[in-house]
C-alpha positions in Angstrom: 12.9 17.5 19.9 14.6 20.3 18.8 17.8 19.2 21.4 17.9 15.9 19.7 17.4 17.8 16.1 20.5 19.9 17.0 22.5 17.5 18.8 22.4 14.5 16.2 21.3 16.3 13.1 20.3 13.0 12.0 16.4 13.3 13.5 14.0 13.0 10.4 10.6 12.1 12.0 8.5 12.3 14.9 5.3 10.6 16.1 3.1 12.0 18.7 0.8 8.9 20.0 -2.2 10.1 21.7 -5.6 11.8 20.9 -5.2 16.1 21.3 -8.1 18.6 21.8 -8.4 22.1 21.5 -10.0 21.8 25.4 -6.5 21.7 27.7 -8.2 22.2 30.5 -10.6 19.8 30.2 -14.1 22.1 30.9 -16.2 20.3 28.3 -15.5 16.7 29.1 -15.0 14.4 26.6 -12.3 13.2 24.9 -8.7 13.4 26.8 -6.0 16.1 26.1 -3.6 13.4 26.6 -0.8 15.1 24.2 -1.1 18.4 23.5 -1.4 20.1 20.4 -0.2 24.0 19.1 -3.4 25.8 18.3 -4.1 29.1 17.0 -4.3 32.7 18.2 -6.9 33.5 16.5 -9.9 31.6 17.5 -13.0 33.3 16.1 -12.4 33.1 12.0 -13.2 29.4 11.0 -11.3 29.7 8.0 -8.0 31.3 9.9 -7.7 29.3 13.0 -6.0 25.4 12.9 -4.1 23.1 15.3 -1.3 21.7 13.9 1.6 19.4 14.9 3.9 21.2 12.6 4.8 23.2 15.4 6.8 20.2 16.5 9.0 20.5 13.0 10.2 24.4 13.4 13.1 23.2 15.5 15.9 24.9 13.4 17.9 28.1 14.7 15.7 31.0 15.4 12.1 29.0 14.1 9.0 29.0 15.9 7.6 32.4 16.1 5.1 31.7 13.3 3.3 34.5 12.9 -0.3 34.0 11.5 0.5 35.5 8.1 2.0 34.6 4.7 5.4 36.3 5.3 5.8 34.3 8.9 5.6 31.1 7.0 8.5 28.6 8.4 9.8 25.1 6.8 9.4 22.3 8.5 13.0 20.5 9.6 11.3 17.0 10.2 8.0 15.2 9.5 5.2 15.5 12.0 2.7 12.7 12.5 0.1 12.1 15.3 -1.9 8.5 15.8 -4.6 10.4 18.3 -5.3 6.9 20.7 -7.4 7.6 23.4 -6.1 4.3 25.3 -4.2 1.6 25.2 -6.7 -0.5 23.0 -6.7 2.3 19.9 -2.5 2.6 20.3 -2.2 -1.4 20.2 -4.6 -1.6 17.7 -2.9 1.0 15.1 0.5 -0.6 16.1 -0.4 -3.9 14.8 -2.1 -2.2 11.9 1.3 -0.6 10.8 3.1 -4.1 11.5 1.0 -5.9 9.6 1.3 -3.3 6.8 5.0 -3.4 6.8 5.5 -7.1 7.2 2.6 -8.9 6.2 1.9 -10.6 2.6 -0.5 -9.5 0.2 -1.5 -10.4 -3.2 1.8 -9.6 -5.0 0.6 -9.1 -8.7 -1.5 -6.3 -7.4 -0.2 -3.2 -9.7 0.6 -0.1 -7.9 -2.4 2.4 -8.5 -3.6 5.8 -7.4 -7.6 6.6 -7.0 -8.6 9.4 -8.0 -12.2 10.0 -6.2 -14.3 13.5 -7.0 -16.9 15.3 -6.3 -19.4 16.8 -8.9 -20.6 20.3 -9.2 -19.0 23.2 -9.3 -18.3 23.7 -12.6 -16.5 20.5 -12.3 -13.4 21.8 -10.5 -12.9 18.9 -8.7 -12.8 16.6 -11.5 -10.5 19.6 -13.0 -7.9 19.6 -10.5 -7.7 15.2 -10.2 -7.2 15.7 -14.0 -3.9 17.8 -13.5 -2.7 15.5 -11.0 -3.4 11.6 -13.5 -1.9 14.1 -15.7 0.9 14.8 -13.7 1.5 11.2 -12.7 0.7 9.3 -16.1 3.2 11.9 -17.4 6.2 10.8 -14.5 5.2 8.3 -12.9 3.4 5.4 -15.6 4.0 2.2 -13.9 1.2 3.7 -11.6 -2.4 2.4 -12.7 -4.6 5.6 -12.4 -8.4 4.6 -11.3 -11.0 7.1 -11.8 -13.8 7.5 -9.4 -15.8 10.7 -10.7 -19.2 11.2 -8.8 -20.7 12.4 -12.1 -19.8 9.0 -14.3 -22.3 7.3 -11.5 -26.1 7.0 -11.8 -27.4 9.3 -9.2 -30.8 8.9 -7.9 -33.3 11.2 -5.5 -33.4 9.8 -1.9 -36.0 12.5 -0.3 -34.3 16.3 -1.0 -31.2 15.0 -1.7 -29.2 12.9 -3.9 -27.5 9.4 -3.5 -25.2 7.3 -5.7 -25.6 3.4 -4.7 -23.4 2.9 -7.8 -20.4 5.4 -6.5 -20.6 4.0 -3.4 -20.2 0.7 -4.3 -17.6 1.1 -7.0 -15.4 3.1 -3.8 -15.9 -0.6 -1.9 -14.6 -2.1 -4.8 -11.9 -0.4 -5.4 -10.6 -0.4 -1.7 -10.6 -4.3 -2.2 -8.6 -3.9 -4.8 -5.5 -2.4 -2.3 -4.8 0.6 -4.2 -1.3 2.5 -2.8 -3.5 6.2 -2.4 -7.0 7.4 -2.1 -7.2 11.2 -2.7 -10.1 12.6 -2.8 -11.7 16.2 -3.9 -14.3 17.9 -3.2 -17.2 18.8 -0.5 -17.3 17.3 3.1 -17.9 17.6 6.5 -16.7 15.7 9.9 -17.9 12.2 9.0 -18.8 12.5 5.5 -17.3 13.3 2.1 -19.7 14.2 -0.6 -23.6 15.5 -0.3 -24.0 12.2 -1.9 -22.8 10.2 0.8 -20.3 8.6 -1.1 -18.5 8.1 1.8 -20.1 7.9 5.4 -18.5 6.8 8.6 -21.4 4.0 9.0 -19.4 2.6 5.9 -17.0 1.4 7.7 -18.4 -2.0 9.3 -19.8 -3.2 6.1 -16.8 -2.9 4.5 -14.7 -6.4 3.9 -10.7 -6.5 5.2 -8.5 -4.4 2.9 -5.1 -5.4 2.2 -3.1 -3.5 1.8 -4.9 -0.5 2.8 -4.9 2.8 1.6 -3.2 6.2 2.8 -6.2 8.9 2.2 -5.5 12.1 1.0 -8.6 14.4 1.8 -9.0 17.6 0.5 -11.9 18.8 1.9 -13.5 20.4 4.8 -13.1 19.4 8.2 -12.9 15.7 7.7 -9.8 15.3 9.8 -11.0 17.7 12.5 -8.8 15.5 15.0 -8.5 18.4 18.7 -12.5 18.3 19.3 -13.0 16.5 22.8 -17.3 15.5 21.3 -16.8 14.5 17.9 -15.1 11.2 16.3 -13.8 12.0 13.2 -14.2 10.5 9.8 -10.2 10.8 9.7 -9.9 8.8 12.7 -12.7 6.3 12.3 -10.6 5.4 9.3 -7.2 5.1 10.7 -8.4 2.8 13.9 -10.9 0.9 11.7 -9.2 -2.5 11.8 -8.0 -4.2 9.2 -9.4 -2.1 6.9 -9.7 1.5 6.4 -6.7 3.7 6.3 -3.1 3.1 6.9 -2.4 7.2 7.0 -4.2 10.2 6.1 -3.0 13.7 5.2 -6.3 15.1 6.0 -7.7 18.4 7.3 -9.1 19.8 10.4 -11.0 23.1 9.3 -13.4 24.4 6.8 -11.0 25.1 3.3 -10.6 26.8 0.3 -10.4 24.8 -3.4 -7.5 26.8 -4.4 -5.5 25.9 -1.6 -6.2 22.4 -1.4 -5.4 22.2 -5.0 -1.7 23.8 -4.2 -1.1 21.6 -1.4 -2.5 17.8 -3.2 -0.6 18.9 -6.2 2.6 19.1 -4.0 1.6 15.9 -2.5 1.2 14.2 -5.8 4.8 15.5 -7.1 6.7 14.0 -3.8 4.6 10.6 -2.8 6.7 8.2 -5.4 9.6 10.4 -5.9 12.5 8.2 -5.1 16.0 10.2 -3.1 19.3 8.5 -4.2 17.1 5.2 -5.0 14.5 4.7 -2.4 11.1 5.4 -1.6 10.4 8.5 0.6 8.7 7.6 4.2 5.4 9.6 4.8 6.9 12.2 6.8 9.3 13.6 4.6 6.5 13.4 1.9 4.3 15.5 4.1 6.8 17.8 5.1 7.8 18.3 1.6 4.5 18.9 0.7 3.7 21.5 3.5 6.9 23.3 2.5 6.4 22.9 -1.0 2.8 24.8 -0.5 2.9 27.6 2.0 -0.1 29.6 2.1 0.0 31.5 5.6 -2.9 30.0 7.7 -4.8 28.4 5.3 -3.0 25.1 4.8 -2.0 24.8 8.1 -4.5 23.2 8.9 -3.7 19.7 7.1 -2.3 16.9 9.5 -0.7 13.6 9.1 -2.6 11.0 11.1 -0.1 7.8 10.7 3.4 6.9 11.5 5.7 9.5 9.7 8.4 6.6 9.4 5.9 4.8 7.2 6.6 3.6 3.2 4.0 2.7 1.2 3.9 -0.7 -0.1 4.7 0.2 -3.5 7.7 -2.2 -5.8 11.1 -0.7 -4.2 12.9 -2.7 -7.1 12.7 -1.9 -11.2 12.1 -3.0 -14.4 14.0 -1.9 -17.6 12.7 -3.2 -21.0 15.3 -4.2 -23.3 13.5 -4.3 -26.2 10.9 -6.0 -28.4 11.9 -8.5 -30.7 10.8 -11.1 -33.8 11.0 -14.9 -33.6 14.6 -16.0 -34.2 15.8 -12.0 -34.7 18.2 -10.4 -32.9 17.2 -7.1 -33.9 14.9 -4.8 -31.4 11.7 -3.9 -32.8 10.7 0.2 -32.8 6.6 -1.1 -33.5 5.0 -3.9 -32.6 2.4 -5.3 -35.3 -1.2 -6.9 -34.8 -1.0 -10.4 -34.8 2.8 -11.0 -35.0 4.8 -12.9 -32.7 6.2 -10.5 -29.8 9.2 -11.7 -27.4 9.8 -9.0 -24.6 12.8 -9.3 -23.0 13.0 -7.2 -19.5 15.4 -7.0 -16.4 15.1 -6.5 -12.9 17.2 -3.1 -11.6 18.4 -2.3 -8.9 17.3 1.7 -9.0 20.4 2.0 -6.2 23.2 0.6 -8.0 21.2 0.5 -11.9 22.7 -3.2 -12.0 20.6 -6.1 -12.9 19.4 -8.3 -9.7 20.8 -11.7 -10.7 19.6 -12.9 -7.5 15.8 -12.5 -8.4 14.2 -15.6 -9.1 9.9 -15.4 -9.0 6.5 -14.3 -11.3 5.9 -11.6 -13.2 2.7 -10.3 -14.7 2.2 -7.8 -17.8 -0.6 -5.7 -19.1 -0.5 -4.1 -22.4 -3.3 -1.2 -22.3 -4.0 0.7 -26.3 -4.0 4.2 -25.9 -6.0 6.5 -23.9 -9.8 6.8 -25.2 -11.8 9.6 -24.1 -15.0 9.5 -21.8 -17.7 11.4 -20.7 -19.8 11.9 -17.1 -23.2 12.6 -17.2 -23.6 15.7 -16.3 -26.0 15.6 -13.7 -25.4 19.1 -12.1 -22.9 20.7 -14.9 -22.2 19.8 -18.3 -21.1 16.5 -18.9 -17.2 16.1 -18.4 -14.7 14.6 -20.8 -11.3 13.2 -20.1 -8.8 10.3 -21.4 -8.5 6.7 -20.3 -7.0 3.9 -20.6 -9.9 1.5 -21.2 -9.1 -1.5 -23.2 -6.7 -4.6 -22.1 -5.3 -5.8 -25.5 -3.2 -8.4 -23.1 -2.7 -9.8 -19.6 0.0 -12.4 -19.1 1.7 -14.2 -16.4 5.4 -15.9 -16.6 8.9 -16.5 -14.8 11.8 -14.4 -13.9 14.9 -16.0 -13.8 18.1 -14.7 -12.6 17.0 -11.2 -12.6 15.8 -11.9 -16.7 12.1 -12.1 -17.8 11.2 -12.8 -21.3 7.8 -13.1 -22.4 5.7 -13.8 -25.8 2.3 -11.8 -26.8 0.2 -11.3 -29.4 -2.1 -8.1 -29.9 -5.7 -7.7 -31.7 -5.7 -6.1 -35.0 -8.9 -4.0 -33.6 -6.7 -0.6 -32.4 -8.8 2.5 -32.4 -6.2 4.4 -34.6 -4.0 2.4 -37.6 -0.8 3.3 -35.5 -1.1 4.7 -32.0 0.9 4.3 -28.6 0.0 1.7 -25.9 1.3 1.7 -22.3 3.0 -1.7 -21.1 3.2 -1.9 -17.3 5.2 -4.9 -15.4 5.1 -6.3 -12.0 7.5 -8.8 -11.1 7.8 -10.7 -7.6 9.6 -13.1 -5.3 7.1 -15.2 -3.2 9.9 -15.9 -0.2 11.7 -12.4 -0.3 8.4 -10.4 -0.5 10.9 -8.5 -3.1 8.8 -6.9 -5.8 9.7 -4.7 -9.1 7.9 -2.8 -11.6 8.1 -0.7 -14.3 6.4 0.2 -18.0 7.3 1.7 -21.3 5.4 3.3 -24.2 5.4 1.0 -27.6 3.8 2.3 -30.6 1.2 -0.1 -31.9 0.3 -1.0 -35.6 -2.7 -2.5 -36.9 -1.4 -5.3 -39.2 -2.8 -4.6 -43.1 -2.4 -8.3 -44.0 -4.2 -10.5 -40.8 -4.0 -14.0 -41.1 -7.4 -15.7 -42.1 -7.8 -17.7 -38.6 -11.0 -20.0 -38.8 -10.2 -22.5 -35.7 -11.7 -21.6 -32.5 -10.2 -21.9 -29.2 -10.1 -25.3 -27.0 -12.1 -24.4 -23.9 -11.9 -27.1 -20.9 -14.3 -25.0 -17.9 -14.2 -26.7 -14.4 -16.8 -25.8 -11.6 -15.5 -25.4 -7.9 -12.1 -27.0 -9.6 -14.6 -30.3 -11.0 -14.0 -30.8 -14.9 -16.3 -34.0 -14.6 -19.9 -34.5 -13.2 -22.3 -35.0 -11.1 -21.9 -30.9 -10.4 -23.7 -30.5 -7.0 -23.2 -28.0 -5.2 -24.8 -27.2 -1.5 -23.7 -23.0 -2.2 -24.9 -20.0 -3.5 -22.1 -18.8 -4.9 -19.5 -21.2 -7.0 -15.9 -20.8 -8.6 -16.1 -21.1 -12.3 -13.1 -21.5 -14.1 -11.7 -22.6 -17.3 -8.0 -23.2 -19.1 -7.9 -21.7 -22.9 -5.5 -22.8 -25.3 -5.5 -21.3 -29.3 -2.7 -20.9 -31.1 -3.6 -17.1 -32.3 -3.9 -16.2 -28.9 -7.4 -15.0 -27.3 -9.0 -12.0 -28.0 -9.7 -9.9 -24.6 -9.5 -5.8 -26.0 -13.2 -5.2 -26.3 -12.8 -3.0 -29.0 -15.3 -5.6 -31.8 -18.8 -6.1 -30.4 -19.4 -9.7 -29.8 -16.1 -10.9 -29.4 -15.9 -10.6 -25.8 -14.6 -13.8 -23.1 -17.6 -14.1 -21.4 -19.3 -16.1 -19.1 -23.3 -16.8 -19.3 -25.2 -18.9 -16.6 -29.3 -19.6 -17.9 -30.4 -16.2 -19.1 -29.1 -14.1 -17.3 -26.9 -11.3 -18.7 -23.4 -12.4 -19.6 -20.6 -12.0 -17.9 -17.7 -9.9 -19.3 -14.0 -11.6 -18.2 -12.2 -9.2 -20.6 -10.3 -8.3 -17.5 -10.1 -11.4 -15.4 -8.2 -13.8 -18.8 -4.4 -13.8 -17.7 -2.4 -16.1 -20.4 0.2 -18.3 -18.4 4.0 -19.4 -18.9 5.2 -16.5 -20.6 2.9 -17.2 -23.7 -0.3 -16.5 -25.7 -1.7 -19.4 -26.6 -3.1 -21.1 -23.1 -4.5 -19.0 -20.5 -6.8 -19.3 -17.8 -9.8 -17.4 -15.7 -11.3 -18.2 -12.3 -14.6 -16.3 -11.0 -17.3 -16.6 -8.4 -20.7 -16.6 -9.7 
């Protein structure tokens, strides 16, 4: 490696395929030793010792004596990542999963997001340090939806001496389905298992529904990516050669850990994974080996691996979006606040983040949300105190049009019902190409306005609802479960934000509680008045 390093200069990655244990001569049976891995001198301090393919990456003039102390820390020259297969079947079967990743299709109006999932207890550090990093993002990085995933907003219930969460646990499953670009989570764990709560346990796995896309885990927490032992599977690895589902990638950890030191190294990770060099998305190895440089520690976060290819992108829009501005029916002029109940055109492009030019050539959809300003919420404190942070909670609108030539333009309304007379909203856009798989995104701030003068609208909204796509009787159906849809037209637009009890879309079958489709409304053709819904009840 570091022959080819130093020959070509143009090596950036490397990926060991093939399981490693800490046994390399085999005495305790087992797993194979079928690739060797660097492991520690020191052997009897939990906390101090590690295996670690970064080894492979000190390939520069005069690296690799790595002495086991702060002031022998080395940079890594190349990224380092390890797919441990134990045969042909596991190596096939991750192979396909990274080709499907790469070249397969997936719904394209899924937004980019980031989950944030974290433990509870101690003094709510966890939730603490996934704060600073939604921070961190929602500050740089706001065409990223942010989903929260805090232990201690769940219902937890007694199950024997311990705790469980049903609701946690569920809301995880949910939320994988939903294909978000990173997991990271926070918190306590062991080998197959990440919370006390069993939020997350390997027998998970088999229940779970096919993911795509799937996720790349980040797992700050105690030996849940303890990858070299010869006995034991770990939850790290069950995820990664779970198939079609699972993980895509995990930068994961092999020993016991300190909080401190997982916060240094996930807050590098968070600064580097959708930082763009000269344009384009970094692979996973140079994200990890920025990280690791980025948070040297001596020992103690030597321990953290990349399981997955290092040549890997994640699927995120490699293409942007630039808002041009706001503007008033038949005005030329760009609006600086957008009014309740007034007429909005949006007029956007599609960049090139390369070359900054518009991409004439893109032709497809696009979808926009328009989200009010961040509200605060509150866990329950079940071991602490009860655990407040901001949000962004309530859709004021979802809607669905054309681009054409690289152009998009698009008309919404917003509700008058803002928690503040003037505040700031957060407009994200996704735009896509169904035959090109090309897809762009971006956002931008506008500052809201409740409008002082509404208009007095006293015409409801035409509603035509279809069952299993039927608008006409006889409606039988041989099924448990059935599509329920309907198309929406008004000519004020309809009103999905939430923010006035009783003046929800919703959906209400016998007596049983309503359905809420708040969320689920997308208005269509670049307009506000018609829209649509489609759910399975």
């Amino acid at each position: 490696i570091a022959h080819r390093y130093q020959e070509s200069k143009t090596l950036k990655n490397v990926l060991i395929l093939g399981k490693e244990t800490f046994d390399y001569k085999g005495k305790l049976g087992g797993r194979p030793n079928l690739v060797p891995i660097y492991t520690s001198r020191n052997s009897l301090n939990p906390l101090q010792t590690y295996s670690s393919d970064d080894f492979l990456g000190l390939i520069d003039w005069g690296q690799g004596v790595w002495e086991e102390s702060r002031e022998g820390d080395e940079l890594l020259q190349i990224g380092v990542g390890r797919i441990p297969a134990i045969n042909f079947i596991e190596a096939n079967l991750m192979v396909d999963k990274i080709i499907a990743y790469e070249t397969g299709r997936f719904d394209p109006s899924i937004f980019p997001s980031f989950t944030l999932l974290a433990d509870d207890a101690d003094n709510a550090i966890h939730m603490r340090d996934s704060e600073s990093h939604a921070a961190y993002l929602e500050q740089n990085h706001g065409e990223i939806k942010i989903d929260r995933l805090y232990l201690d907003a769940f219902e937890q219930i007694q199950a024997g001496n311990r705790q469980q969460s049903p609701q946690a646990k569920a809301a995880l499953e949910t939320n994988l389905q939903k294909g978000p670009l990173v997991v990271n989570y926070v918190g306590h764990g062991n080998e197959t298992t990440l919370m006390a709560e069993e939020v997350f346990t390997v027998s998970d796995i088999s229940e779970w529904a096919k993911q795509n896309p799937m996720a790349l885990w980040v797992t700050a927490t105690c030996e849940f990516g303890r990858q070299d032992s010869p006995l034991l599977r770990s939850g790290a690895e069950e995820l990664l050669f779970a198939s079609q589902k699972g993980a895509i990638g995990l930068l994961t950890t092999g020993r016991p850990v300190f909080s401190s030191v997982n916060f240094q190294l996930n807050e590098a990770f968070v600064r580097q994974v959708f930082r763009k060099a000269g344009g384009q998305s970094q692979d996973l190895g140079t994200i990890f080996k920025e990280t690791k440089n980025q948070s040297l520690n001596g020992v103690l976060n030597r321990n953290f691996s990349l399981l997955g290819d290092p040549s890997l992108k994640l699927a995120a829009p490699e293409l942007e979006i630039a808002v041009n501005g706001f503007f008033k029916p038949s005005s030329t002029e760009p609006q600086d606040t957008l009014i309740a109940l007034e007429e909005i055109e949006l007029i956007a492009e599609v960049i090139d983040p390369i070359t900054k030019a518009t991409v004439s050539s893109f032709n497809g959809d696009y979808i926009l949300e328009l989200r009010a300003a961040a509200t605060p919420s509150r866990t329950l404190g079940d071991e602490n105190s009860p655990f407040e942070y901001l949000e962004e909670k309530t859709l004021l609108f979802r809607g669905q049009g054309s681009v054409e030539n690289g152009v998009l333009k698009g008309k919404f309304l917003i509700p008058n019902h803002l928690s503040q007379p003037i505040e700031s909203g957060n407009l994200r856009i996704l735009a896509w190409e169904e035959e090109s798989a090309y897809r762009a995104v971006g956002h931008i701030k506008p500052i809201l306005s409740q409008n002082p003068t509404p208009p007095n609208d006293q015409t409801g909204p035409e509603i035509s609802p279809a069952l299993e796509g039927k608008t006409e009787g006889p409606f039988v159906f041989n099924t448990t479960q059935i599509q329920v849809g309907a198309d929406i037209f008004d000519l004020n637009g309809i009103q999905v934000s939430g923010q006035v009890p009783g003046q929800d879309l919703y959906l209400q079958v016998n007596d049983q509680s309503p359905i809420i489709l708040n969320e689920e409304f997308l208005a269509i053709n670049g307009s506000y008045e018609k829209g649509t819904f489609l759910v399975t009840v």
